[in-house]
N, C-alpha and C positions, 0 to 999 in steps of 0.2 A: 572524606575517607569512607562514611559510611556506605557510598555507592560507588565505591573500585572494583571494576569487573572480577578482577584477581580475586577478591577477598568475598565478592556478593552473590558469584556462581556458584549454584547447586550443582554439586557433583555424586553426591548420591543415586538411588534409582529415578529415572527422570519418566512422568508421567507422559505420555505424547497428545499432544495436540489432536481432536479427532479427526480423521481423511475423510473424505465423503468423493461416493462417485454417483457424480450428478447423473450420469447415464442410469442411475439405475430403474429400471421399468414400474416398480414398484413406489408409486408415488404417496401412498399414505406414511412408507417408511423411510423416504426421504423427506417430508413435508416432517416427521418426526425428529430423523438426526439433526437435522439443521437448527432445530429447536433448541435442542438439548445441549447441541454445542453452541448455541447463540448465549443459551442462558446461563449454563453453568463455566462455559470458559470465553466467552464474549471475541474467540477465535475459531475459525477451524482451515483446512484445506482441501482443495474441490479437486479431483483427478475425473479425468474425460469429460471434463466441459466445451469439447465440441469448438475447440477454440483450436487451429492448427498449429500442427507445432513450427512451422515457416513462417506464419505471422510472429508468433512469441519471437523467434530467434532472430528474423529480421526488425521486430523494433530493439531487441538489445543490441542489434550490430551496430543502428544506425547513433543510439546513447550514447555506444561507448567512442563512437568513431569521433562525436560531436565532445566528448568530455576530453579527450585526445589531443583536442585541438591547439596550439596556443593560446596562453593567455588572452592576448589580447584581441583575438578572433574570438571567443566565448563574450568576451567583454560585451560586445558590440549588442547582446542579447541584454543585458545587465538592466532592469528599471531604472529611471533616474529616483532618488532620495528621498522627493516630495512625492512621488506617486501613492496614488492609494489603493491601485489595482497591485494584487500578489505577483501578476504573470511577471516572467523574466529568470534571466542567470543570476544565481547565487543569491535571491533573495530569502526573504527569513518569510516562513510560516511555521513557528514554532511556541510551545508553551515555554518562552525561555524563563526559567526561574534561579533567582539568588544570581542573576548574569554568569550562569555557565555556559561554557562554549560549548560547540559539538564540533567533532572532527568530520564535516561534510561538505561537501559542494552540491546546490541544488539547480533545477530548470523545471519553473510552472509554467505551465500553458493550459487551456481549456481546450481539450478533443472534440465537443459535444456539448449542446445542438450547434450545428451550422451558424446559427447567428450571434453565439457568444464566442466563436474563436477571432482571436487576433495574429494573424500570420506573423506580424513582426517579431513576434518572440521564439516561431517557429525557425530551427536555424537553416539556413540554403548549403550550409555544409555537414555533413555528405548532401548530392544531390539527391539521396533518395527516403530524407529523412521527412519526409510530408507524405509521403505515400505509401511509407510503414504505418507513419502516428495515425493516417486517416482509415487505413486496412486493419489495425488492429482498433479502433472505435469501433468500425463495422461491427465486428463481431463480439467486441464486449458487450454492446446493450441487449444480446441474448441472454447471456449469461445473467447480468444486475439484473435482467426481467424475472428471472425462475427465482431468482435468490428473494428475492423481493414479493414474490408471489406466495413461493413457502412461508415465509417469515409472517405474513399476512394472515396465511391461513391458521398458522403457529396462536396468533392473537384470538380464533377466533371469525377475524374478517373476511369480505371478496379478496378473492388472488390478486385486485388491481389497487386495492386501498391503497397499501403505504406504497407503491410509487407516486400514485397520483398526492396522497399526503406533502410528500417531499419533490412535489415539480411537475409530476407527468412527465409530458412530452419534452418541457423546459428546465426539466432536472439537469445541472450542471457536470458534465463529468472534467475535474479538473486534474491531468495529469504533473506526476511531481517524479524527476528521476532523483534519487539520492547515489551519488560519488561520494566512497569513502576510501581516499588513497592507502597505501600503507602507513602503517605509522608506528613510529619508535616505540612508544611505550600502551601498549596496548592492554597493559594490565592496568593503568590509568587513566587512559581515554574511551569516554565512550564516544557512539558514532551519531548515535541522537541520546538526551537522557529520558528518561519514563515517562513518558506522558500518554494519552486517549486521544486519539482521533478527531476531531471535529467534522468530520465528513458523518453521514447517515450510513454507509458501508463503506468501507476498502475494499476492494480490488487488489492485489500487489502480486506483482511477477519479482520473485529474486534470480540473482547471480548464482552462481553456484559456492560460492564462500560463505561459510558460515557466520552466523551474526546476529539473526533476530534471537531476541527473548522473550520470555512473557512472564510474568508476577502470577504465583497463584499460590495457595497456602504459605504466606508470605515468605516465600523464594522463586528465585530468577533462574528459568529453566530456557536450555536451549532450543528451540524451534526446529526440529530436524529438515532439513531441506532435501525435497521430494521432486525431483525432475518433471517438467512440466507440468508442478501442480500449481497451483495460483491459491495465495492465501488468502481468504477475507479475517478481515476484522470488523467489530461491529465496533459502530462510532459515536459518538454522546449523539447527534440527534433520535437515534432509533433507540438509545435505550430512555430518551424521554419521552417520545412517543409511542414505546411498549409499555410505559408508565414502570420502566425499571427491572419488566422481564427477561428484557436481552441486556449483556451490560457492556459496556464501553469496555474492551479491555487495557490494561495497563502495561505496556512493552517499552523496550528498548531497543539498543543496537549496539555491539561492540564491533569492535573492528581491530585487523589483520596484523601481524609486524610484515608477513610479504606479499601477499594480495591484495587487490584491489574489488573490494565488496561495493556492487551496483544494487537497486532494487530500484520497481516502478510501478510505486501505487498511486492508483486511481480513486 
């Protein structure tokens, strides 16, 4: 009871998440905003990241067409039981706690580097769902690189520390799309429940349905959704290797009675 969306949403004046536009020329005061929102809301969103908006809309065409799909066509994606690799349909990477459910459907797969992708999880339907997921790779590791560089500098460090910290060139990007159908009672389901990231950043393109939240002066505030903006999250590795500067933030997900809320973090 004590975490029903219905009952645990702030609806008061709602603080906003800060925007940041990566374009902007002035790079001491962007190497600054990114700080500020690394540290104090462990979230923020990036407008004009140089990311087209054709790539975005074409990897959600290709999501939604594959989530679409028959049952038993998605299946075929599915890890077997004993695996101990994440990638596949409908598998669990989640902080599941006290065995609560979450109302989602998921698909991991690794974009990035070349030699840690496994096609088989990659789906052949639509046909053009490899050549959105590989075009929008392309162009994210600009973006993770500048993020990564401020954030660096943020410490203190060279602009190439914390990527090379967390992998260099063999930094993992592991994409995850979340499907959250409609569903009956949305005042009592959520769509994932609160947990932190274990990635070093998020990456996340949403849908245009409302749904993320974020914990902050202990209340659950809605995340306003910003047309081709891309949310980062900072994720428990960075904020242990900012020694606790940037912090992991704490979200969740509700989800729709009539829509169907997609997102795809990386």
């Amino acid at each position: 009871e004590k975490e029903q969306p219905a009952i645990t949403t702030f609806h008061g004046y709602i603080p906003q998440v800060p925007t940041i536009d990566l374009s902007d020329p002035d790079e001491e005061k962007l190497t600054r905003l990114i700080v500020e929102a690394s540290s104090e809301w462990g979230m923020f969103q990036i407008v004009n990241h140089g990311i087209p908006s054709d790539v975005i809309s074409n990897l959600q065409k290709v999501g939604k067409e594959f989530f679409e799909l028959p049952q038993e066509e998605k299946e075929l994606y599915a890890k077997s039981p004993d695996s101990k690799s994440i990638q596949g349909y409908g598998s669990k990477l989640q902080k599941e706690v006290e065995g609560k459910k979450a109302w989602v459907d998921h698909l991991f797969h690794n974009i990035w580097p070349p030699p840690a992708i496994d096609y088989q999880f990659w789906p052949k339907k639509p046909p053009t769902y490899r050549a959105a997921n590989e075009e929008y790779a392309k162009w994210l590791q600009g973006v993770a690189d500048k993020l990564f560089g401020r954030l660096s500098l943020g410490l203190g460090l060279g602009e190439g520390t914390l990527k090379e910290s967390v992998g260099g060139d063999e930094l993992l990007y592991l994409l995850k799309i979340n499907y959250y159908p409609p569903c009956p009672r949305p005042d009592l389901a959520l769509g994932v429940v609160a947990h932190t990231d274990m990635s070093a950043i998020t990456i996340l393109i949403p849908n245009e349905v409302q749904g993320l939240q974020v914990f902050r002066d202990d209340h659950w505030f809605d995340v306003k959704y910003i047309s081709n903006a891309l949310v980062i999250h900072v994720g428990d590795q960075l904020e242990i290797l900012s020694n606790g500067k940037y912090k992991a933030v704490l979200h969740r997900t509700t989800v729709n009675k009539e829509k169907t809320r997609m997102s795809w973090p990386v």
